[in-house]
PDB file with SEQRES, HELIX, SHEET and CRYST1 records, atoms N, CA, C and O in Angstrom:
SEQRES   1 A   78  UNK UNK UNK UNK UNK UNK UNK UNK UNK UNK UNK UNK UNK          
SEQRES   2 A   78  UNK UNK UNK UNK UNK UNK UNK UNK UNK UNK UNK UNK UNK          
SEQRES   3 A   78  UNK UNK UNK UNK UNK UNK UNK UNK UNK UNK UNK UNK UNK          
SEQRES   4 A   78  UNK UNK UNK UNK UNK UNK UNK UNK UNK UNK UNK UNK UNK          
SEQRES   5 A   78  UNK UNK UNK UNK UNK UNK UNK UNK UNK UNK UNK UNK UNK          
SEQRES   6 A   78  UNK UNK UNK UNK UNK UNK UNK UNK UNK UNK UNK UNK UNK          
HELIX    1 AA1 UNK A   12  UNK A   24  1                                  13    
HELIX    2 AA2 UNK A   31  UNK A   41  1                                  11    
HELIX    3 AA3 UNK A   47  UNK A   51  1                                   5    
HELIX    4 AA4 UNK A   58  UNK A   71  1                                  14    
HELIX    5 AA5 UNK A   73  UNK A   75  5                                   3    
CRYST1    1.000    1.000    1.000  90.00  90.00  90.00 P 1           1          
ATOM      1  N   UNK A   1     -53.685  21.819  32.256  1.00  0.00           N  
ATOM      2  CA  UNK A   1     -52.284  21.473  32.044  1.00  0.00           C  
ATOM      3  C   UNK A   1     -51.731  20.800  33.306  1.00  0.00           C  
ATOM      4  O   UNK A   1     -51.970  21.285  34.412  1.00  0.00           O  
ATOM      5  N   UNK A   2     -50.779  19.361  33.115  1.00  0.00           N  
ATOM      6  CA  UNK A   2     -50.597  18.973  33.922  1.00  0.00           C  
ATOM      7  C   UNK A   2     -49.475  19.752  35.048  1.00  0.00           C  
ATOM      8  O   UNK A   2     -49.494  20.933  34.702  1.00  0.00           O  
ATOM      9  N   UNK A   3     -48.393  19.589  36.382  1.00  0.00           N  
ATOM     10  CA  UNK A   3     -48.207  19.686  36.683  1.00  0.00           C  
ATOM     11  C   UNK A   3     -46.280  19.811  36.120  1.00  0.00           C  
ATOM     12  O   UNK A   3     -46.018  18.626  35.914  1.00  0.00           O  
ATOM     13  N   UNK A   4     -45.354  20.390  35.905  1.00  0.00           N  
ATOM     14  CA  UNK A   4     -44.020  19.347  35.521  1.00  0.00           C  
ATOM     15  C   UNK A   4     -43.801  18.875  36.380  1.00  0.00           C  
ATOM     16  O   UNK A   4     -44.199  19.140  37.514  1.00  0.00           O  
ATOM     17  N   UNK A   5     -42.924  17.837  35.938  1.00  0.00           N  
ATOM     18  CA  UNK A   5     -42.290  17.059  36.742  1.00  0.00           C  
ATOM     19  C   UNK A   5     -40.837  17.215  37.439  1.00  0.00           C  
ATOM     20  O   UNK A   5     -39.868  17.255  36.682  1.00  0.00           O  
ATOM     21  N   UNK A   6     -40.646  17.296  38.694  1.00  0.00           N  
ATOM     22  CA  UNK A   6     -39.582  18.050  39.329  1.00  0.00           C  
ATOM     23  C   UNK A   6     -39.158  17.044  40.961  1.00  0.00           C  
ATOM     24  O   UNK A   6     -40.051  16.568  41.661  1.00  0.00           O  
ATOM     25  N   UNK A   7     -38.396  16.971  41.128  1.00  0.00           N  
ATOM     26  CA  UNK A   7     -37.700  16.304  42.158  1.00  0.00           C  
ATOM     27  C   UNK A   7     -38.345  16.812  43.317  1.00  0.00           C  
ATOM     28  O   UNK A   7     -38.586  18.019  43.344  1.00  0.00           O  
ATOM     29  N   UNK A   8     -38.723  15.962  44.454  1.00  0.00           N  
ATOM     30  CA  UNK A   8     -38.758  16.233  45.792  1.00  0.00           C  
ATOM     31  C   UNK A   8     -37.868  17.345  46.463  1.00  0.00           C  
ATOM     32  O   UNK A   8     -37.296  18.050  45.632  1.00  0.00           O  
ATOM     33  N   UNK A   9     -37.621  17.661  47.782  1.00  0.00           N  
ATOM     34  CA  UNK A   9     -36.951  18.719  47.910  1.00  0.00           C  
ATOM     35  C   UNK A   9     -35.860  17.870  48.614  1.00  0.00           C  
ATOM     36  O   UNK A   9     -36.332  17.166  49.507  1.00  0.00           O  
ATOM     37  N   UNK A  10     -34.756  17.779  48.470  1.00  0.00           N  
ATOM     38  CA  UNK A  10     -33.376  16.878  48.903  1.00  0.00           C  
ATOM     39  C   UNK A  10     -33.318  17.413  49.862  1.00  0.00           C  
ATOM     40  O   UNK A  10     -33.591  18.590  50.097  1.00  0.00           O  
ATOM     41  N   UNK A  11     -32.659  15.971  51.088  1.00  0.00           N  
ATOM     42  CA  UNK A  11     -32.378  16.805  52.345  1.00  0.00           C  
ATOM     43  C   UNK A  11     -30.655  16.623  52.055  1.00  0.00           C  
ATOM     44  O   UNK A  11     -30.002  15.999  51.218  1.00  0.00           O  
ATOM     45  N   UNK A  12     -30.344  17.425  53.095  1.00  0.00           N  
ATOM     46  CA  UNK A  12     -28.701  18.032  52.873  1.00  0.00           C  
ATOM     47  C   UNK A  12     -27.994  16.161  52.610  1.00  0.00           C  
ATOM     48  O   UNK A  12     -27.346  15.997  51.576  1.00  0.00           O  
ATOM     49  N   UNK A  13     -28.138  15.184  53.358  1.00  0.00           N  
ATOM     50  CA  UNK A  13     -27.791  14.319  53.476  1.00  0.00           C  
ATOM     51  C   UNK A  13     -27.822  13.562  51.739  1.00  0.00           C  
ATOM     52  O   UNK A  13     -27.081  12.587  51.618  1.00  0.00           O  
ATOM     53  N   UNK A  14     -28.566  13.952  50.570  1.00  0.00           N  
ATOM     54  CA  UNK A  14     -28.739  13.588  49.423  1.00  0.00           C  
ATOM     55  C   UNK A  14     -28.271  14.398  48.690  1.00  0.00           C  
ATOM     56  O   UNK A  14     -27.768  13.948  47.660  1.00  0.00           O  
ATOM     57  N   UNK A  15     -28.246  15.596  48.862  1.00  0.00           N  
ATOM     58  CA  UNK A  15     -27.958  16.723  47.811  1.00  0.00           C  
ATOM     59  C   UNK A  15     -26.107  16.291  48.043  1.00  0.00           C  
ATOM     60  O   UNK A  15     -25.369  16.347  47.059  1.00  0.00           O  
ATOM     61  N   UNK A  16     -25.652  15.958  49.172  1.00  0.00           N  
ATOM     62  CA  UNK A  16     -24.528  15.943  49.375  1.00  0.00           C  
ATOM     63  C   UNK A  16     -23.725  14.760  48.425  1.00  0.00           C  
ATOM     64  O   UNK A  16     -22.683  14.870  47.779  1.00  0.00           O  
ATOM     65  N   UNK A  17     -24.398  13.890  48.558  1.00  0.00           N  
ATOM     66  CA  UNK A  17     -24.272  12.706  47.889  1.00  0.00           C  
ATOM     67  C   UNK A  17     -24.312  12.604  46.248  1.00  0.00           C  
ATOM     68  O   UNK A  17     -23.681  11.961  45.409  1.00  0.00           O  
ATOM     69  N   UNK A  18     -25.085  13.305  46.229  1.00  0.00           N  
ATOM     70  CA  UNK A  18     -25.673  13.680  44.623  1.00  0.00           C  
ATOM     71  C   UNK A  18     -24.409  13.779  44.478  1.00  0.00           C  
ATOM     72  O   UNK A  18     -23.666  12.973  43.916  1.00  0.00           O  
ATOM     73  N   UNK A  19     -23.949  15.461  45.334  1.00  0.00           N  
ATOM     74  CA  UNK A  19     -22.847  16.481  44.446  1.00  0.00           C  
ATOM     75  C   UNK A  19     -21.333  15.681  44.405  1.00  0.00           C  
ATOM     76  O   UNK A  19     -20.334  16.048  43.785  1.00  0.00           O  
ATOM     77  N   UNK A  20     -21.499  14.381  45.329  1.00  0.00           N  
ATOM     78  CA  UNK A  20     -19.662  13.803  45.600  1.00  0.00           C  
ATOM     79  C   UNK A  20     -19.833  12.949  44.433  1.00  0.00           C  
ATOM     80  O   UNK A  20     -18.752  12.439  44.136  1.00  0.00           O  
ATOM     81  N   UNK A  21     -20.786  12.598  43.655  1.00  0.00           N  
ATOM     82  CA  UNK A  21     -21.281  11.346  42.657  1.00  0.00           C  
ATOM     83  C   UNK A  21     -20.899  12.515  41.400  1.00  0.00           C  
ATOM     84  O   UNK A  21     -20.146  12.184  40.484  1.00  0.00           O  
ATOM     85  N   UNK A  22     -21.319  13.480  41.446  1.00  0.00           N  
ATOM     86  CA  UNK A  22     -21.221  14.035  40.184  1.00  0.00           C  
ATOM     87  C   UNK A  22     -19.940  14.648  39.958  1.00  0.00           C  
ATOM     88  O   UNK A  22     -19.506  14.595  38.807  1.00  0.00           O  
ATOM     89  N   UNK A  23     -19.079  15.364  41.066  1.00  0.00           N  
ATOM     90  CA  UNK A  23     -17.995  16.009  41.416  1.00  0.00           C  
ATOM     91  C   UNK A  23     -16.691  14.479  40.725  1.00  0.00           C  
ATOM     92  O   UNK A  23     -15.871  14.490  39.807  1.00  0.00           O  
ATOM     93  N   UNK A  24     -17.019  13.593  41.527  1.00  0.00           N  
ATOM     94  CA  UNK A  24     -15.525  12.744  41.508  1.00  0.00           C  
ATOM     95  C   UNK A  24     -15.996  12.075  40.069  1.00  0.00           C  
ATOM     96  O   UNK A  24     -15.061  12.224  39.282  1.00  0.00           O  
ATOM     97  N   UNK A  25     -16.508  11.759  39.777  1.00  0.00           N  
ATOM     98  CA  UNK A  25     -17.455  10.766  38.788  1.00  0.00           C  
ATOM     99  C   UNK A  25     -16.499   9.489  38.437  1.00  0.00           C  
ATOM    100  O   UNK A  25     -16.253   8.952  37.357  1.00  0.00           O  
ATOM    101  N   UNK A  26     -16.067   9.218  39.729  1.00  0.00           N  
ATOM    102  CA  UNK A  26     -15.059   8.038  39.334  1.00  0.00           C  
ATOM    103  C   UNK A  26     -16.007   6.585  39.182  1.00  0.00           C  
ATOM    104  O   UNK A  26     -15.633   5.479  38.791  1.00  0.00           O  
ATOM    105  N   UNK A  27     -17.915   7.204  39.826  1.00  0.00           N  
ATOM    106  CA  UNK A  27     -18.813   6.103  39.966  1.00  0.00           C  
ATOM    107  C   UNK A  27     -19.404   5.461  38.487  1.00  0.00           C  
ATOM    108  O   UNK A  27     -18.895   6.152  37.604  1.00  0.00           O  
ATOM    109  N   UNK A  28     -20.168   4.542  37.951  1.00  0.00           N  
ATOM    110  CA  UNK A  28     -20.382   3.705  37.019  1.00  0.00           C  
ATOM    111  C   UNK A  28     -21.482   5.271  36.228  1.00  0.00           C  
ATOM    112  O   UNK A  28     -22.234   6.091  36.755  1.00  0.00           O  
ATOM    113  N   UNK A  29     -21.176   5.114  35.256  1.00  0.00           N  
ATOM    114  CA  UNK A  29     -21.741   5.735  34.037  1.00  0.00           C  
ATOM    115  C   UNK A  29     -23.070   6.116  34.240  1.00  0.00           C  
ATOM    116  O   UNK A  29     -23.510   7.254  34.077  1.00  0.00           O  
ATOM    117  N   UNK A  30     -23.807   4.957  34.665  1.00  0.00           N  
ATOM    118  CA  UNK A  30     -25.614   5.340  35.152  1.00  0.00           C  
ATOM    119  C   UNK A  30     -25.569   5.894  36.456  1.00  0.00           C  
ATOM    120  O   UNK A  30     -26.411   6.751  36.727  1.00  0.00           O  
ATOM    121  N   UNK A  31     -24.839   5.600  37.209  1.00  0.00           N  
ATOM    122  CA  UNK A  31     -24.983   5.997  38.422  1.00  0.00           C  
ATOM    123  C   UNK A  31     -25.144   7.815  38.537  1.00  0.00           C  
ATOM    124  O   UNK A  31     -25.988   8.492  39.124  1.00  0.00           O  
ATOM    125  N   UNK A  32     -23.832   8.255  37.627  1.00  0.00           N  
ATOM    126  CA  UNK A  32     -23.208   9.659  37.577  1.00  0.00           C  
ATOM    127  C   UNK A  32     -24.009  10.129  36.262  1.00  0.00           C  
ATOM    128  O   UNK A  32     -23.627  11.203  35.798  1.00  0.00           O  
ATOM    129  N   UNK A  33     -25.007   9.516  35.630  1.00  0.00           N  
ATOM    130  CA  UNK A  33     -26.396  10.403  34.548  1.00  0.00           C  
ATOM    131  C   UNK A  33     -27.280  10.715  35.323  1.00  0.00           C  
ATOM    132  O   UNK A  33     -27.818  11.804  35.119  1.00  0.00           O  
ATOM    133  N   UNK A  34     -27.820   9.753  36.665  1.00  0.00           N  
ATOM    134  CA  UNK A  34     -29.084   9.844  36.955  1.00  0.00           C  
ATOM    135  C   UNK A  34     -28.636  11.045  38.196  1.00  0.00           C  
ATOM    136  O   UNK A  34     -29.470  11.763  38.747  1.00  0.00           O  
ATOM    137  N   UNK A  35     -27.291  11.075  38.459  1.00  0.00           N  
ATOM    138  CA  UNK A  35     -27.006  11.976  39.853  1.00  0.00           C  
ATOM    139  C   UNK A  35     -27.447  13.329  39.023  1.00  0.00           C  
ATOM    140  O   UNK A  35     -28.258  14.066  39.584  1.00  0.00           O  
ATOM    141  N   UNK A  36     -26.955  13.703  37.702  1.00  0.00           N  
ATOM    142  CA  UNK A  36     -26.726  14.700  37.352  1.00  0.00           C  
ATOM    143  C   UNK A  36     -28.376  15.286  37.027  1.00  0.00           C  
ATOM    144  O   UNK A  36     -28.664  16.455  37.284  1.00  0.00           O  
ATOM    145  N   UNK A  37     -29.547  14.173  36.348  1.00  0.00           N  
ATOM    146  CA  UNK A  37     -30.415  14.460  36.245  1.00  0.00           C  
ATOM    147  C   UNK A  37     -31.077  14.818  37.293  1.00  0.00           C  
ATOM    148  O   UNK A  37     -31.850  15.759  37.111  1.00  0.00           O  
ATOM    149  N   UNK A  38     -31.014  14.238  38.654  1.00  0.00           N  
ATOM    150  CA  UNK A  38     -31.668  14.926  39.735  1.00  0.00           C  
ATOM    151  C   UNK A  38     -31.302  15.936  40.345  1.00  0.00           C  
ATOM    152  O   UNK A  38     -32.027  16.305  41.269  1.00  0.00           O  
ATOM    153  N   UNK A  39     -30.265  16.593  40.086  1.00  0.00           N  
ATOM    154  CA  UNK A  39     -29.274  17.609  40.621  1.00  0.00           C  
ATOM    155  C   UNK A  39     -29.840  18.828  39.761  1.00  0.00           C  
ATOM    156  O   UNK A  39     -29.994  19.946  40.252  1.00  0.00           O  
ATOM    157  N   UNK A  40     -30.246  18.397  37.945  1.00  0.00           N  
ATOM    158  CA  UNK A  40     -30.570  19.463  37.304  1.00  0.00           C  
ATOM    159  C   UNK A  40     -31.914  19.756  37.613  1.00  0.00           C  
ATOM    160  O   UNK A  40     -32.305  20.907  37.420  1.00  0.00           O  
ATOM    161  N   UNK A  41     -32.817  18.759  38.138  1.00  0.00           N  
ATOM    162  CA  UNK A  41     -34.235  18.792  38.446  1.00  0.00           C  
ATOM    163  C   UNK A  41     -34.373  19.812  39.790  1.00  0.00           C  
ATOM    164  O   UNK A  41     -35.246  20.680  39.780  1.00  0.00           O  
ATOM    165  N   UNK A  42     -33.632  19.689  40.735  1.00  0.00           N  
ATOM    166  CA  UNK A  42     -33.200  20.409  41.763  1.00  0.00           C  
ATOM    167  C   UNK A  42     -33.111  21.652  41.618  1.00  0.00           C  
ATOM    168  O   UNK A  42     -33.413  22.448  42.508  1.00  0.00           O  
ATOM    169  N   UNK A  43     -32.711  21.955  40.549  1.00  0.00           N  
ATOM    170  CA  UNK A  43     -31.706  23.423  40.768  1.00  0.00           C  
ATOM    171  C   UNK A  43     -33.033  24.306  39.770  1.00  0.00           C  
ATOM    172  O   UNK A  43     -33.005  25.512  39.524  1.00  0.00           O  
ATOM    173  N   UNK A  44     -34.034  23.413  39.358  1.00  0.00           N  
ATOM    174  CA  UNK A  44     -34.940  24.243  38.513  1.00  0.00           C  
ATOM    175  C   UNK A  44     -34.749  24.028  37.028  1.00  0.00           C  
ATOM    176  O   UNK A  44     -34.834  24.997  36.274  1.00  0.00           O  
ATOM    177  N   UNK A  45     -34.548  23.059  36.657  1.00  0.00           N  
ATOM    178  CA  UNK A  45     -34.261  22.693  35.068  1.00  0.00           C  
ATOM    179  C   UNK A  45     -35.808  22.040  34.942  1.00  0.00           C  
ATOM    180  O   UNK A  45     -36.486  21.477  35.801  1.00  0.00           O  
ATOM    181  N   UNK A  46     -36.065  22.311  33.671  1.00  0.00           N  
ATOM    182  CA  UNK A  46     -37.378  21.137  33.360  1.00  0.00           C  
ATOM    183  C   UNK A  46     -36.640  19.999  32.584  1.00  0.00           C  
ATOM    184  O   UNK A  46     -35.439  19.786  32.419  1.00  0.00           O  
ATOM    185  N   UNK A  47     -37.816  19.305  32.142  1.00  0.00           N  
ATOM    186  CA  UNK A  47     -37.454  17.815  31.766  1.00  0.00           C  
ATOM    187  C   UNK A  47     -36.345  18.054  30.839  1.00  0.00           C  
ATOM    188  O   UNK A  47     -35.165  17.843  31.117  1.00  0.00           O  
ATOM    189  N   UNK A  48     -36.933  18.664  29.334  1.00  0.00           N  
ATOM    190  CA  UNK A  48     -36.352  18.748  28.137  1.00  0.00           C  
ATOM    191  C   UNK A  48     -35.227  19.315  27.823  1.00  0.00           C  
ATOM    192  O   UNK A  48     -34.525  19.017  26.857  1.00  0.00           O  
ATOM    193  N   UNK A  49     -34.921  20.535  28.995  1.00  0.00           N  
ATOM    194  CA  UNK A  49     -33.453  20.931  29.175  1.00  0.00           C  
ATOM    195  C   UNK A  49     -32.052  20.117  30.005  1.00  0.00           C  
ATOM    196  O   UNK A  49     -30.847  20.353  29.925  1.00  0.00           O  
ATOM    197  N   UNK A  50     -32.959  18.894  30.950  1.00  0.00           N  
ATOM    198  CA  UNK A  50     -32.304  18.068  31.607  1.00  0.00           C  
ATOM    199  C   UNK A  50     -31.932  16.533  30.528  1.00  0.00           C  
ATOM    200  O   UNK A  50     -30.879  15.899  30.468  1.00  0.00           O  
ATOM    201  N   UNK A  51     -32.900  16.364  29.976  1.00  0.00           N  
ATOM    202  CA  UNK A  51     -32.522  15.772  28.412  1.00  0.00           C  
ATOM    203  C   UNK A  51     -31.068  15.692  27.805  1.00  0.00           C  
ATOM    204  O   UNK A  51     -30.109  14.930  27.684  1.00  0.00           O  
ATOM    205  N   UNK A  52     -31.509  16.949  27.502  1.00  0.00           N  
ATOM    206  CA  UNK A  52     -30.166  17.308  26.653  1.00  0.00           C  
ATOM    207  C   UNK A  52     -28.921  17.711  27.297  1.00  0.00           C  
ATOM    208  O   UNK A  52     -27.891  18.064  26.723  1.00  0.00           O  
ATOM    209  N   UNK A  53     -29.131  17.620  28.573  1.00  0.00           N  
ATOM    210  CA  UNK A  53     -27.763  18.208  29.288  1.00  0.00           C  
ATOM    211  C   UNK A  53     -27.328  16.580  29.562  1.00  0.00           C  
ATOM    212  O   UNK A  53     -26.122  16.332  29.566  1.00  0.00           O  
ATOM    213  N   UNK A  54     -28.113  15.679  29.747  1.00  0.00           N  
ATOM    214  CA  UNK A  54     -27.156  14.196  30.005  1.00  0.00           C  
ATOM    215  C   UNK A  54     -27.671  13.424  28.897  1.00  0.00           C  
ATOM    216  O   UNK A  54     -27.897  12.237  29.134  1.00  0.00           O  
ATOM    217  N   UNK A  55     -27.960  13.970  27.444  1.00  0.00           N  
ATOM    218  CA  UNK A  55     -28.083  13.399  26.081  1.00  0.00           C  
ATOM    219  C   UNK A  55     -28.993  11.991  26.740  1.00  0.00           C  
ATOM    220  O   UNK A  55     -28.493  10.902  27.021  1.00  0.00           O  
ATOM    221  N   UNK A  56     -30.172  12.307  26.854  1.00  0.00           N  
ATOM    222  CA  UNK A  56     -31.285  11.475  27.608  1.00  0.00           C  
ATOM    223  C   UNK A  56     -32.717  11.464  26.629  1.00  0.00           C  
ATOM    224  O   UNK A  56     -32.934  12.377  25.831  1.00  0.00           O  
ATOM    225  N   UNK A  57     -33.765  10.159  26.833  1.00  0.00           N  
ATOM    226  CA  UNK A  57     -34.975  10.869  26.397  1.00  0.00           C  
ATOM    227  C   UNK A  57     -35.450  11.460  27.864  1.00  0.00           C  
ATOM    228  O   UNK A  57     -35.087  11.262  29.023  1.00  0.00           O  
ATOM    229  N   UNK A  58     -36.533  12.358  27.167  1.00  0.00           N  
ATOM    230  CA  UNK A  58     -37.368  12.791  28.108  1.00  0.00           C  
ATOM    231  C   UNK A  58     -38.136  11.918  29.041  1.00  0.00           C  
ATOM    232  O   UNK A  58     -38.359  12.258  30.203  1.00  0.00           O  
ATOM    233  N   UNK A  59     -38.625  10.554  28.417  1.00  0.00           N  
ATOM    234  CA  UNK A  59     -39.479   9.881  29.244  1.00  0.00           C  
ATOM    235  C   UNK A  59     -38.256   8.947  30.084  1.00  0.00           C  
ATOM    236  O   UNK A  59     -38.641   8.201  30.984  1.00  0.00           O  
ATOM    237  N   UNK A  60     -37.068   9.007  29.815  1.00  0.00           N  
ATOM    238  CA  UNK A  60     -36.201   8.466  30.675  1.00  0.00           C  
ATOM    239  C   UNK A  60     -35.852   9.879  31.785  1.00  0.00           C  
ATOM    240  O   UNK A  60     -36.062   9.812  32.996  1.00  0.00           O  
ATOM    241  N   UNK A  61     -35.601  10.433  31.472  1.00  0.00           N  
ATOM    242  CA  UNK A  61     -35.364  11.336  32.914  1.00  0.00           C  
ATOM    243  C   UNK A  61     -37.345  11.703  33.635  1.00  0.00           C  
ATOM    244  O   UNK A  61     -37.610  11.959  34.809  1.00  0.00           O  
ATOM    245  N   UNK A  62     -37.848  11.652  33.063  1.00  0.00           N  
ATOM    246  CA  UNK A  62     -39.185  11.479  33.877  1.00  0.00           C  
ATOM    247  C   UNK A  62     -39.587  10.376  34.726  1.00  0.00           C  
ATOM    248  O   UNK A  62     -40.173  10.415  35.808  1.00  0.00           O  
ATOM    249  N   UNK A  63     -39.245   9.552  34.166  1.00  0.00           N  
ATOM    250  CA  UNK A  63     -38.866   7.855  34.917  1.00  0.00           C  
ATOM    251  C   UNK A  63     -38.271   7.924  35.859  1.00  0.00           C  
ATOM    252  O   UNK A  63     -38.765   7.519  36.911  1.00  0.00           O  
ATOM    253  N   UNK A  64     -36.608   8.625  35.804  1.00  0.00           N  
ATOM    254  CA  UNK A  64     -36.074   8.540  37.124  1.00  0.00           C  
ATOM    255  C   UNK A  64     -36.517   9.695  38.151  1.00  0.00           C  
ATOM    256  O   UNK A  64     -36.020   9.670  39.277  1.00  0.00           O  
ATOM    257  N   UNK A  65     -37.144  10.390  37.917  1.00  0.00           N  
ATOM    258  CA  UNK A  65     -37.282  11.466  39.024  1.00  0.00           C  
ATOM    259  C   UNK A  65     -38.537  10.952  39.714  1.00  0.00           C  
ATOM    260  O   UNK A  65     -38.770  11.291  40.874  1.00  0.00           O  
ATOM    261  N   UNK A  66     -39.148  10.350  39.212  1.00  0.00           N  
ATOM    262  CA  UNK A  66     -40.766   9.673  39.909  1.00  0.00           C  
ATOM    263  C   UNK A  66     -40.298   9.070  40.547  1.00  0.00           C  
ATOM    264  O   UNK A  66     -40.450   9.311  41.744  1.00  0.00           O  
ATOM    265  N   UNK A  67     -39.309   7.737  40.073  1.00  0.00           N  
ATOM    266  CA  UNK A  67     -38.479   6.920  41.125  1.00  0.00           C  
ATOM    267  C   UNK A  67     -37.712   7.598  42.264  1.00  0.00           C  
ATOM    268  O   UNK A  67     -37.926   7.093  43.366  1.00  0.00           O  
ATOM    269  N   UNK A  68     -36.875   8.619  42.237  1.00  0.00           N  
ATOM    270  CA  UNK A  68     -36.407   9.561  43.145  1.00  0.00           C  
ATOM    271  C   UNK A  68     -37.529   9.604  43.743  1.00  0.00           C  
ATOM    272  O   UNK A  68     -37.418   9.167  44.889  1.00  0.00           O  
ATOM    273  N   UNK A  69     -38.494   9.912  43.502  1.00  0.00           N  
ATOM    274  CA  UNK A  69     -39.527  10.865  44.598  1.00  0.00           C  
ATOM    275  C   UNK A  69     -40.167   9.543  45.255  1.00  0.00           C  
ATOM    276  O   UNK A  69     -40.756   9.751  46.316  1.00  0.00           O  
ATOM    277  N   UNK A  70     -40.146   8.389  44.852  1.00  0.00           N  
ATOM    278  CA  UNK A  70     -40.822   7.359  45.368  1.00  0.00           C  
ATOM    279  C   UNK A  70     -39.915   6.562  46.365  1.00  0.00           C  
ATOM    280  O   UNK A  70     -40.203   6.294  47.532  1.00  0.00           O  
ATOM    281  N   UNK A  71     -38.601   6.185  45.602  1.00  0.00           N  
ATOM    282  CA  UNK A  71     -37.663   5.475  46.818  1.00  0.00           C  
ATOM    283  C   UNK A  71     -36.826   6.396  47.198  1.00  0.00           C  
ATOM    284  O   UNK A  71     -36.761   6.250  48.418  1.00  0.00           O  
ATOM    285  N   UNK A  72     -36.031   7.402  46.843  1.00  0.00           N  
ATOM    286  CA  UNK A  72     -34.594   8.007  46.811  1.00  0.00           C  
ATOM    287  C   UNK A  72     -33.735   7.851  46.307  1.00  0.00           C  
ATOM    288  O   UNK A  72     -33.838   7.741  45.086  1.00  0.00           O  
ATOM    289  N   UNK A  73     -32.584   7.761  46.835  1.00  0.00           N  
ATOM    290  CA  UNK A  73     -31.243   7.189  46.614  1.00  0.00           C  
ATOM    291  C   UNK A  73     -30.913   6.304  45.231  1.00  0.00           C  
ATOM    292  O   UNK A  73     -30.389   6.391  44.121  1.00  0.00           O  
ATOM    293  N   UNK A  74     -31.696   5.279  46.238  1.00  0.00           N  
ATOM    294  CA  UNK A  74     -31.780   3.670  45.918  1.00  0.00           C  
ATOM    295  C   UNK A  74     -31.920   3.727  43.768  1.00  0.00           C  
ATOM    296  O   UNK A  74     -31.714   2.891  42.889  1.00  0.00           O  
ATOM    297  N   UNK A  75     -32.277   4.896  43.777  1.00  0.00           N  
ATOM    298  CA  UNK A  75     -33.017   4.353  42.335  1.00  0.00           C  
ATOM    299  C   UNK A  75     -31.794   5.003  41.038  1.00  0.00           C  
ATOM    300  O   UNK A  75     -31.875   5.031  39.810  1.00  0.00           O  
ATOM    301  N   UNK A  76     -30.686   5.475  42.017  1.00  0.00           N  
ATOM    302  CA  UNK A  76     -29.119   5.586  41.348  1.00  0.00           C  
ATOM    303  C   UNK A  76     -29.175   4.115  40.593  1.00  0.00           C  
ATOM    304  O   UNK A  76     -29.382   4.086  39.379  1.00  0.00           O  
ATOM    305  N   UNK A  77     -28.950   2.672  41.483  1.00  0.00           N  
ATOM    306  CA  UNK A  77     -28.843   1.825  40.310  1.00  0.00           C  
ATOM    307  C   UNK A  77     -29.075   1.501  40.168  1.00  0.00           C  
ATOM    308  O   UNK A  77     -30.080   1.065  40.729  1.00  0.00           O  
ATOM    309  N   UNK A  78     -28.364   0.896  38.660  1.00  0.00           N  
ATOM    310  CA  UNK A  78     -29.596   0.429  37.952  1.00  0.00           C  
ATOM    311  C   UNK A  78     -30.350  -0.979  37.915  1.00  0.00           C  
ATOM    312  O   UNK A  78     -31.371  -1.115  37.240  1.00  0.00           O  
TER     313      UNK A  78                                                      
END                                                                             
């Protein structure tokens, strides 16, 4: 069985960022799905429960967390 798939470990400087993106959400629509999906990946959510918490497919929030783990930030937009 493979491994799940789960976010890198955020340093304070991202988690912070995440939480002002998801908190104000005055930011663009994708910006404030993908904050929320890495925030739920964070906190210990798997894919399919992070899905349905930002009405997502699965292979789209698997997509962005590989990207998270590959660039960071950067992969907020779109």
């Amino acid at each position: 069985m493979t491994q799940p798939v789960r976010v890198r470990r955020l340093t304070d400087q991202e988690g912070q960022k995440l939480q002002r993106i998801v908190r104000r959400g005055t930011t663009s629509t994708v910006r404030y799905r993908r904050a929320m999906m890495l925030l739920a990946s964070a906190g210990g959510n798997t894919v399919p429960v992070i899905a349905r918490l930002v009405q997502a497919d699965e292979d789209t929030v698997r997509d962005v967390i590989h990207r998270f783990n590959e660039i960071g930030l950067a992969c907020l937009d779109p």
